[in-house]
C-alpha positions, 0 to 999 in steps of 0.5 A: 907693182910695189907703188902702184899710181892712182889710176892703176891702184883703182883698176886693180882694186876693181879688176881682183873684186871682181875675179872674186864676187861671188855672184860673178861665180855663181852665174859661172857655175850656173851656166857651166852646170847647164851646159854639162847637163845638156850635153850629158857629160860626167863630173869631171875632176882633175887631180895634180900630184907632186911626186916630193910634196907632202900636201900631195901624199895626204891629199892621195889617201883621201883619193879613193873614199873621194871616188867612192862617195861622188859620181865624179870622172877621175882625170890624174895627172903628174906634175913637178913643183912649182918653179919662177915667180910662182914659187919664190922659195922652193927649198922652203916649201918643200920642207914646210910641206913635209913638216906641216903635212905630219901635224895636220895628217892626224887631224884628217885621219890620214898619215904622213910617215917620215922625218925632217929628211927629204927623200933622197932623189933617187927614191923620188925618181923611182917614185916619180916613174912608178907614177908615172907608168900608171897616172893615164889609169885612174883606178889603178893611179888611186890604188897606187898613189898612197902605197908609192907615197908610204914607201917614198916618205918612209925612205924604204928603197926596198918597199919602193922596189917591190912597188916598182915590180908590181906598177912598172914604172916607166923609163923616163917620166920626162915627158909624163911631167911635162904634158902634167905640167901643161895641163895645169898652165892652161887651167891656171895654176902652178901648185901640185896637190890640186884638184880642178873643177869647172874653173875653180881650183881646191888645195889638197885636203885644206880646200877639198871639202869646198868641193865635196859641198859643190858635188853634194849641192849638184846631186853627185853625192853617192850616199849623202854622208858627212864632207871627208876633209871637214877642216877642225875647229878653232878651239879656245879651251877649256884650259888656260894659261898665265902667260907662259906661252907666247904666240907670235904673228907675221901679218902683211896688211896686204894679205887676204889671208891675213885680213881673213884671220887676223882678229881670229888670232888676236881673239885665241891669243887673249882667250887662252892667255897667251902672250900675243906678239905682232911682228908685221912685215913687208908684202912680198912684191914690196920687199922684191919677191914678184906674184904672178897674175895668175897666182895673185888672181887665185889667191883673191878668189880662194880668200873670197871663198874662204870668207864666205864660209866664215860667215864675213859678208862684207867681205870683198869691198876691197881697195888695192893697198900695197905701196905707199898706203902700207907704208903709211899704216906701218909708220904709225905702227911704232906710235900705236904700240906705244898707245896701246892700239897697236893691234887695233890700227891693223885691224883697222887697216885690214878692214878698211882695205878688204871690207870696207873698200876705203882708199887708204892712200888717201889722209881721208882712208887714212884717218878713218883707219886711224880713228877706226882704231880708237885713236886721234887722227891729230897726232897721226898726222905728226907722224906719218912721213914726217918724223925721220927718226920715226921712219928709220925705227918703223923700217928696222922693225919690219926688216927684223920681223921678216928676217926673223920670219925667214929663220924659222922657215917661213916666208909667206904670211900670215905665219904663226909661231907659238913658244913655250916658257924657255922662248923654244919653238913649239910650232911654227906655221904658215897661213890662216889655214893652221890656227885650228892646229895653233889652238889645239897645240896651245891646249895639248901644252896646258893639258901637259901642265895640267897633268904635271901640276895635278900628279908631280914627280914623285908620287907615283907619276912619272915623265915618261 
């Protein structure tokens, strides 16, 4: 709902708290442990794979050192992507997927061949039904899965072939997907490249490693070695940069994610001298993009989980700000740039709504944002809904910011841009997940400048 009334604004502050308290899940975990115990069952992991998602080639390469390390039961399954509410731009996703899934593969050991083109859909066809022919085996599916991934992102109809020869795909996955699909809606998602376990869901080799410590803490770990999918550090230097660069951010003051690492971002920004560039936009319900429950449950127990692990105890005292209060804090927007506290009032936002649990529809929540953010809640209040002018500047601004989002392929937040000196892109990405790949892209460009500075053209150095 984009207003909320008060009475409803209250109950889904308490009923999102409470889905991602983390002592409500623990006790979860407690008695689901227990109860496999007593029945002497296996550990048992569900896996969903999307034949066309990049996130999903990568998380099938870490498939079979996952089954290897862990005393886990294996369950494949396929599925097709996202659709509806759940997926409000398909084309995007799938592309970001590819896009993204290249950058970060690296990182993680793994690689994700391919360029900016989609596989053709006859190649993802013959890649769905080799799948397909084998998803019931799970040793053979974690065999085959990466090699299917290889061919399919390499565009080789050849290499696919002589995979088919030896798999046997099926005539028509149809029904494969569909009994994939219908195992994911009864345990709650929508997304491929999942893994479920005892009610929690984990993305792709992002979130694998959450998992990869609940089986270490119950003893499933075969060997006892290093976490496979441990996520990259955030790293601020060693070098440093004049200005040159511009990192641009697109916060929602709605979003968890953006609340998780929005002072993160500002801190990379300042530490390595790039220019820092705040563009917020709207939440997606308020500019008539709908979220499920089940995805919108999902996201407050993921950023819940995310928090922990980044050390935010406050974390989860939250109170529903979309509407009117987003509003509000936007309006003032325009006037704390011109105060230099423009980043400071979102900050402030942010904390107030998911930390602190503040009613920021009221003058009371709204005044302690703004003082929050060092500045006079006297001049606020001449502001805030009252100036007509001031509402037509702050809404243009926000409605550019997401046009400006959506040209560079991006439409969730929070999304990062980095430019270089000529105002090209650099990279551009989506979700708090991708700052460690932001800082490390901002210090390979100074590495090169660097290098550039310390060897010019011309004494025996060259470009290539």
């Amino acid at each position: 709902m984009a207003n909320p009334s008060p009475p409803l604004r209250w109950a889904m502050s308490k009923l999102l708290a409470r889905a991602a308290d983390p002592d409500r899940i623990a006790a979860r975990r407690r008695k689901l442990e227990a109860r496999r115990r007593r029945s002497g069952a296996a550990h048992v992991v569900e896996y969903f794979h999307q034949v066309d998602d990049g996130y999903s080639h990568l998380a099938a390469q870490l498939l079979s050192a996952f089954v290897e390390r862990y005393q886990i039961r294996l369950v494949c399954h396929l599925v097709g992507p996202p659709r509806g509410p759940n997926a409000p731009e398909p084309d995007f996703l799938l592309d970001l997927s590819r896009y993204d899934a290249a950058r970060i593969g690296p990182h993680y050991g793994l690689e994700f061949p391919g360029g900016s083109d989609s596989p053709g859909g006859d190649l993802v066809d013959l890649a769905t039904r080799i799948l397909a022919g084998v998803v019931t085996d799970s040793g053979t599916f974690v065999d085959a899965a990466p090699r299917v991934g290889d061919a399919l992102w390499s565009g080789s109809a050849e290499a696919l072939q002589a995979l088919a020869e030896r798999y046997r795909p099926v005539a028509d996955a149809a029904s494969v997907l569909a009994s994939g699909e219908r195992r994911r809606a009864d345990l709650g998602h929508y997304s491929g490249a999942m893994f479920h376990y005892t009610k929690e869901w984990y993305w792709g080799v992002d979130r694998l490693h959450f998992l990869e410590r609940r089986l270490m803490e119950l003893g499933a770990s075969r060997d006892g070695g290093e976490i496979l999918s441990a996520p990259p550090a955030i790293e601020h230097g060693p070098h440093h940069d004049d200005g040159s660069m511009t990192l641009e951010i697109f916060p929602s003051v709605r979003s968890p994610y953006t609340a998780l690492s929005f002072d993160a971002a500002v801190d990379l920004a300042r530490a390595t001298g790039v220019r820092l560039r705040v563009r917020p936009v709207l939440p997606m319900v308020m500019r008539g993009v709908p979220v499920t429950r089940t995805k919108g449950v999902y996201i407050f127990i993921d950023a819940a989980r995310e928090a922990s692990s980044h050390g935010l105890a406050d974390w989860g005292s939250y109170y529903e700000p979309v509407g009117a209060p987003v509003e509000r804090c936007y309006s003032l927007y325009p006037w704390a740039v011109a105060e230099g506290r423009g980043v400071e009032l979102l900050s402030a936002f942010m904390r107030a709504a998911f930390r602190e649990g503040i009613n920021t529809n009221t003058d009371a929540g709204l005044r302690h944002v703004v003082e929050a953010a060092g500045l006079p809640w006297a001049d606020a209040q001449s502001i805030v809904g009252k100036d007509a002018w001031n509402d037509h500047v702050w809404r243009d601004e926000i409605e550019a910011n997401r046009r400006a989002m959506y040209d560079i392929g991006l439409w969730g937040v929070p999304s990062f841009r980095l430019l270089d000196a000529a105002g090209e892109t650099r990279l551009r990405v989506w979700g708090q997940d991708r700052l460690w790949l932001v800082a490390q892209e901002i210090q390979r460009a100074l590495r090169l400048v660097s290098a550039r500075t310390q060897h010019p053209r011309g004494v025996g150095q060259s470009d290539g």
